[in-house]
C-alpha positions in Angstrom: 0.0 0.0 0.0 2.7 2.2 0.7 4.1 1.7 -2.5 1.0 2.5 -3.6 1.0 5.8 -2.3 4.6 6.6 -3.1 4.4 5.8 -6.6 1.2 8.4 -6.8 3.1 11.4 -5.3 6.1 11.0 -7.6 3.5 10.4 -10.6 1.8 13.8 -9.0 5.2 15.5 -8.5 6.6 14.8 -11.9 2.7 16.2 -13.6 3.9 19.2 -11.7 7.2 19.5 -12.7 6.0 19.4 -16.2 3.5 21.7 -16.1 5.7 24.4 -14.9 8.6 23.5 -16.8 6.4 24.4 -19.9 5.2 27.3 -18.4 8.8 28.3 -17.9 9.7 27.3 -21.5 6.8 29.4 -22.9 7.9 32.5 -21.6 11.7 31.8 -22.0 12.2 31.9 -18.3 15.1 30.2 -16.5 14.4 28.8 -12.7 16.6 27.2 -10.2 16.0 23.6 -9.4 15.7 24.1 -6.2 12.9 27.2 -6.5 10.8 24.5 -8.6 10.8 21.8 -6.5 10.0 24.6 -3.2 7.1 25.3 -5.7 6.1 22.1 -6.1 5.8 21.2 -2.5 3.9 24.3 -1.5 1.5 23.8 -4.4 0.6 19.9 -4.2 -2.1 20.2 -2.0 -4.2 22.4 -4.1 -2.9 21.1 -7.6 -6.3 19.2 -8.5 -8.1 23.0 -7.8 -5.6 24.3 -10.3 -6.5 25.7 -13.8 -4.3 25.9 -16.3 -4.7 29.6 -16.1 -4.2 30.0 -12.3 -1.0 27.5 -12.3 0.4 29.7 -15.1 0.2 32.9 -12.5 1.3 31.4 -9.9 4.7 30.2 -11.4 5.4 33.5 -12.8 3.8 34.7 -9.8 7.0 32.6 -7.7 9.3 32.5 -10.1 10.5 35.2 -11.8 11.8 38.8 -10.8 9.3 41.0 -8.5 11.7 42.8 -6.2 13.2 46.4 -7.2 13.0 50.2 -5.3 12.9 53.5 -6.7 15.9 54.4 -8.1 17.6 51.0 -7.8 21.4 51.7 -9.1 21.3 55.4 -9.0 24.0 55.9 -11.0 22.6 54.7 -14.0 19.8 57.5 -13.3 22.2 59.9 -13.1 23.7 58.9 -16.4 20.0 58.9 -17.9 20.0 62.9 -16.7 22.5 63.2 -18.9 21.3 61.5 -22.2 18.1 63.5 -22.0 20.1 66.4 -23.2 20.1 65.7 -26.4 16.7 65.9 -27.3 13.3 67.4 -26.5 11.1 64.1 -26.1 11.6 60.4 -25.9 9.7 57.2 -26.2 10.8 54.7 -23.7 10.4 51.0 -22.4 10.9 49.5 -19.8 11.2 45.6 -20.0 10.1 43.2 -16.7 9.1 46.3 -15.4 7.7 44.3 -12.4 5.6 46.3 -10.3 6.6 49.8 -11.7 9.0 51.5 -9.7 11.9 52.0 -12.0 9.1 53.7 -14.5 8.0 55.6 -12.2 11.7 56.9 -11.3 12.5 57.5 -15.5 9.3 59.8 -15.1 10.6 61.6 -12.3 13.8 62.0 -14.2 13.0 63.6 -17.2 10.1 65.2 -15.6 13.2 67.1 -13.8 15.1 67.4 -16.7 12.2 68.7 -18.2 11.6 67.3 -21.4 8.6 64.9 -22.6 8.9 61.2 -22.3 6.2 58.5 -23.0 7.1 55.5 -21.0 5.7 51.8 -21.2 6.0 49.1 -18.8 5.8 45.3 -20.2 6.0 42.0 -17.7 4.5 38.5 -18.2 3.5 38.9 -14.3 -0.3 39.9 -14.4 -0.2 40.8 -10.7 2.5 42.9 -11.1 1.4 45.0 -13.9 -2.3 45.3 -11.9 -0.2 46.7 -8.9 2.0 49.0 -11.4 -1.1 50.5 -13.1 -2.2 51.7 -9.4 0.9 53.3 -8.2 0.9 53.0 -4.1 3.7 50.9 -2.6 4.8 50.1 0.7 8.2 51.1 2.7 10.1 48.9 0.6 10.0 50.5 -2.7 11.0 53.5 -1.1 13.4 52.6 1.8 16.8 54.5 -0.1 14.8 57.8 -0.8 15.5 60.8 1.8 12.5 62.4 3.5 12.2 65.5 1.0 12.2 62.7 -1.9 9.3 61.2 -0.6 7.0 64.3 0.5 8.2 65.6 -3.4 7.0 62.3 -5.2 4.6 60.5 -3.3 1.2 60.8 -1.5 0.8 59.1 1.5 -2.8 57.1 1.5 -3.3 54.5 4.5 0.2 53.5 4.6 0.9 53.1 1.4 3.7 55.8 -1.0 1.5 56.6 -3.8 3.2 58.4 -7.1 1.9 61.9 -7.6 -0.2 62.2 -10.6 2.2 64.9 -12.3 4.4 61.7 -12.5 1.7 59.4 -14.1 1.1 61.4 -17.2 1.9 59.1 -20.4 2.6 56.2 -18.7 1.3 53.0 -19.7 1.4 49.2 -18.6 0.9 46.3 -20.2 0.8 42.5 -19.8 2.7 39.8 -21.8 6.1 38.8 -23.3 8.3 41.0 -24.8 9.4 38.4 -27.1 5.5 38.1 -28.5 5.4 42.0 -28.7 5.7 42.9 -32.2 5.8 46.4 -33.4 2.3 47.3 -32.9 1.5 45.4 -29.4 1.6 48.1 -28.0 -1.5 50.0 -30.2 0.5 51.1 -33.2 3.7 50.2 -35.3 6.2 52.3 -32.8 9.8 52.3 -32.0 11.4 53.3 -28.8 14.3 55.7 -27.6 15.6 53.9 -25.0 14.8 50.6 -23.6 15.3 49.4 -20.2 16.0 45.7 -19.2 17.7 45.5 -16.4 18.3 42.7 -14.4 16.4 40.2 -16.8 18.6 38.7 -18.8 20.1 36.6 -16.1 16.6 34.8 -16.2 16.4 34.7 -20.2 17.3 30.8 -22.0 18.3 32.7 -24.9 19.3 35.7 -25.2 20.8 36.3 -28.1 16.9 36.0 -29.3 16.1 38.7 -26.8 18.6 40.9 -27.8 18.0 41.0 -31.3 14.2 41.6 -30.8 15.4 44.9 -28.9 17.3 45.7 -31.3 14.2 45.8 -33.8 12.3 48.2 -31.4 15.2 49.8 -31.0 15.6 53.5 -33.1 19.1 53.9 -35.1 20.7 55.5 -32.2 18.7 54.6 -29.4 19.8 53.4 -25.8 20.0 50.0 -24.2 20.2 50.4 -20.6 21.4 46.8 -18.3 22.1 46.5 -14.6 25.0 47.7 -12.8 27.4 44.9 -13.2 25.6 43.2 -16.0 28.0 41.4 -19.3 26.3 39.8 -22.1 28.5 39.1 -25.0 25.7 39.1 -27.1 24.7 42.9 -26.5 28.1 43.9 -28.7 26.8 41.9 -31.6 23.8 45.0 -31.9 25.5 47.7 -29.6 28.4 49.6 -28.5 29.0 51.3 -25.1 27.5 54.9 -24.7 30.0 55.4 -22.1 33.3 54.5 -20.5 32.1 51.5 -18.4 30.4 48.2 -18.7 26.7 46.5 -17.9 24.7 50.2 -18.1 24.1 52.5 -21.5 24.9 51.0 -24.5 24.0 52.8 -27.7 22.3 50.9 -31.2 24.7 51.5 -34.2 23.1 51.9 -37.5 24.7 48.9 -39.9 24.6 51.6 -42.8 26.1 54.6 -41.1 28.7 52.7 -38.6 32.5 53.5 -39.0 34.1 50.7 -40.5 37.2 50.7 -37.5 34.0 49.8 -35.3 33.1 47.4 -37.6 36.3 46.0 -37.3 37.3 46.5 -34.0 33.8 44.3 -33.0 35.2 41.8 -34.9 38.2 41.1 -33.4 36.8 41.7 -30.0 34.7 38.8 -30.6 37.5 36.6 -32.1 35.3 36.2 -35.3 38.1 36.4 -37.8 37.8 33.0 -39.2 41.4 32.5 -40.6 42.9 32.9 -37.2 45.2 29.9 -36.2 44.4 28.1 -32.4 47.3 30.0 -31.1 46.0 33.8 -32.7 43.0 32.7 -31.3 44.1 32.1 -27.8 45.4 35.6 -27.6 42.2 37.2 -29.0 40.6 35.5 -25.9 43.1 36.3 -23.7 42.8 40.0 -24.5 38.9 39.9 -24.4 39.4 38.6 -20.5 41.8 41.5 -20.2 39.5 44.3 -22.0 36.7 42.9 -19.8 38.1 42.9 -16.5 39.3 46.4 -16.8 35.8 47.3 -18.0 34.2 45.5 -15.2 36.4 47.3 -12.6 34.9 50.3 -13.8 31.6 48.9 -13.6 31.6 48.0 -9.9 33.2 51.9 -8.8 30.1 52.7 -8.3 27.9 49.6 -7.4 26.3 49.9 -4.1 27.5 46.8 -1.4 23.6 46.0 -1.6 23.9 45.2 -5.4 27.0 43.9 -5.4 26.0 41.1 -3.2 22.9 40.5 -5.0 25.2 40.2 -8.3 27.6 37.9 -6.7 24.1 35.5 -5.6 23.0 35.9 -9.4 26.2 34.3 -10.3 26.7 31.8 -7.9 23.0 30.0 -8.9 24.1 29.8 -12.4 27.3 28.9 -11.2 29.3 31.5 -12.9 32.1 31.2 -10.7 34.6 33.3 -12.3 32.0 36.3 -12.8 31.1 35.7 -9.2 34.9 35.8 -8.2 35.8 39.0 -10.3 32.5 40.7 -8.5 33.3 39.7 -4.6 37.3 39.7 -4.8 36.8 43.7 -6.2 34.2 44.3 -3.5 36.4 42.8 -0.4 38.8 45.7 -1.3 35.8 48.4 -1.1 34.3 47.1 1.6 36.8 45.2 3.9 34.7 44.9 7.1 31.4 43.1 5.2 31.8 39.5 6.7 29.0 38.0 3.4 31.5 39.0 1.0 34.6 37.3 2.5 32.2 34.4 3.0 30.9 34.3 -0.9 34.4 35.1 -1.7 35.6 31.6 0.3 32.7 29.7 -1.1 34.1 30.7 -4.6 37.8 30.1 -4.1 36.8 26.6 -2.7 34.9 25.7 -6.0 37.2 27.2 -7.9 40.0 24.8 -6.1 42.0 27.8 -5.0 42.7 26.3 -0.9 45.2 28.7 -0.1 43.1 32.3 -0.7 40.5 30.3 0.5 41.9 29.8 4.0 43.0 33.6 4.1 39.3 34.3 3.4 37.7 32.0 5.7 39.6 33.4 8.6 38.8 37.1 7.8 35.4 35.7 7.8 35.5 34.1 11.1 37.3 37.1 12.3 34.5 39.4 11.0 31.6 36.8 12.3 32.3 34.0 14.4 28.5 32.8 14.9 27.5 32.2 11.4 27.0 28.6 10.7 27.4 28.7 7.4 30.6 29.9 7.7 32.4 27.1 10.2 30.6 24.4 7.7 32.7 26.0 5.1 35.7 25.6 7.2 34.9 22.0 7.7 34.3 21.7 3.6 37.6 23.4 3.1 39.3 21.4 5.6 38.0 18.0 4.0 39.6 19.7 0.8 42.9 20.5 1.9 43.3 16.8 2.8 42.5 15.6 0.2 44.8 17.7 -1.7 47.6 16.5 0.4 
């Protein structure tokens, strides 16, 4: 009988586990393992009540993206100040917009800056969008905003930070997937001015797919704005940096009108030259890792320790080791007293085999916090390793 019973739930959990898996592969959505199976187990005991509908809202519902603030990575709203110089008006979108805030911020921007915008918020999260369109959010959203920010841009109504109405105007949201969208999804054949996609990409199977699409919405000339921190090879194929950094503005390149040294020097960045020998080839690599560190240092000047660690986690569920590592090893210099990051920085060096600057870590660690668990497990892992190793 018990067989019985056991053979049911694993025929029930692996119904599940389909289901959503599709659901994921429908919208081009990448999950952890772990997040689907937590899903799984919460959902069981109501999965006969489920529609198809309702189970579709409540995986994107779980698991994709939903937490941001207003003016999350400041910097790159300071760089949009700039950018709004060079013209009266812009038409902007904002991709997995989530529940609004960063459109919200853009509008406060260039309503400062005073030019016009039109701005349009797209995410596959129903919920999200509903809560977007109304505007109120709790402490959350807000918690980095000084006291004057908040009496200038919000109304306070039973708790809740409400967006001024000034800040509303021309502002729309909408429902759905941006790789569906066409030109005209969102009421007429339109392209944008600058698009926003920040912190999305990490989630996306393909995005070389995604990129390209942009691209297409994208006006000759227009700006693609990441996270702080963010690299995707794939963005050089369609864009080239706006500014001196990496993972923020980057700026679409008409094929007709672009310089042929740009041409060429994208070409060689991306070791595409197809007559290179294996040895030629190594060096062009080499030099991208070089190019791209330097970059990235840039990059992470002015990352906050809150995003930073947030980056480093990113990583470390794809299992991007060696983006993690070049993240948490810069951060330990900024911020030396921060036990996490020596912690994340000794998980790292003990996958990526490296005992010695592993033990270095793990004491500062210790040093720093003493009465985290996590951390003395990770001396007994390391320790196990070293013996090995002997």
């Amino acid at each position: 009988m018990l067989n019985i019973l056991s053979t049911f739930e694993d025929s029930k959990n692996a119904m599940l586990k389909n289901q959503i898996e599709e659901i994921l592969k429908r919208h081009g959505i990448k999950a952890q393992k772990a997040h689907i199976e937590r899903l799984i187990k919460n959902i069981k005991p109501i999965s006969e009540a489920l529609t198809p509908v309702l189970l579709e809202s409540i995986v994107l519902e779980n698991l994709t993206i939903g937490e941001s603030y207003f003016f999350r990575d400041i910097q790159t709203f300071e760089k949009l100040r700039k950018i709004l110089k060079e013209r009266p008006s812009w038409n902007i979108l904002s991709i997995g917009c989530s529940r609004g805030e960063e459109v919200y911020s853009t509008a406060i921007v260039c309503n400062e800056a005073g030019v016009e915008c039109s701005i349009k918020g797209i995410d596959v999260n129903f919920h999200r969008i509903s809560q977007a369109k109304l505007g109120c959010y709790n402490f959350w959203s807000v918690r980095f905003l000084s006291k004057e920010q908040i009496e200038k841009y919000f109304n306070i109504v039973d708790g809740k930070y409400c967006v001024k109405e000034q800040y509303k105007t021309n502002i729309e949201f909408f429902q759905g997937n941006i790789l569906d969208a066409g030109l005209s999804f969102f009421g007429k054949r339109e392209k944008f001015d600058i698009i926003f996609i920040r912190r999305v990409l990490l989630y996306i199977d393909r995005i070389d797919i995604v990129i390209q699409k942009i691209s297409t919405l994208l006006k000759d000339n227009g700006f693609l704005i990441l996270g702080a921190g963010e690299y995707f090879p794939e963005v050089l194929e369609h864009f080239s940096p706006a500014f001196n950094d990496v993972g923020t503005f980057y700026r679409k390149i008409s094929k007709k009108t672009e310089h042929p040294e740009i041409k060429t020097t994208k070409s060689k960045f991306f070791g595409k030259h197809r007559k290179l020998t294996e040895i030629e080839r190594t060096k062009s690599e080499k030099t991208q890792e070089i190019e791209f560190a330097k970059l990235l240092k840039k990059a992470f000047e002015g990352m906050e320790l809150e995003e930073r660690i947030k980056l480093v986690e990113e990583y470390l569920s794809k299992k991007a080791y060696q983006k993690a590592y070049d993240i948490v090893k810069e951060s330990c210099k900024k911020y030396q007293t921060n036990y996490l990051l020596w912690k994340y920085k000794t998980l790292i060096e003990l996958e990526l085999n490296d005992i010695e600057n592993a033990k270095q870590s793990l004491q500062r660690a210790l040093f720093l916090n003493s009465t985290d668990d996590e951390i003395w497990q990770l001396k007994h892992a390391l320790d196990f390793r070293a013996k090995l190793k002997k």
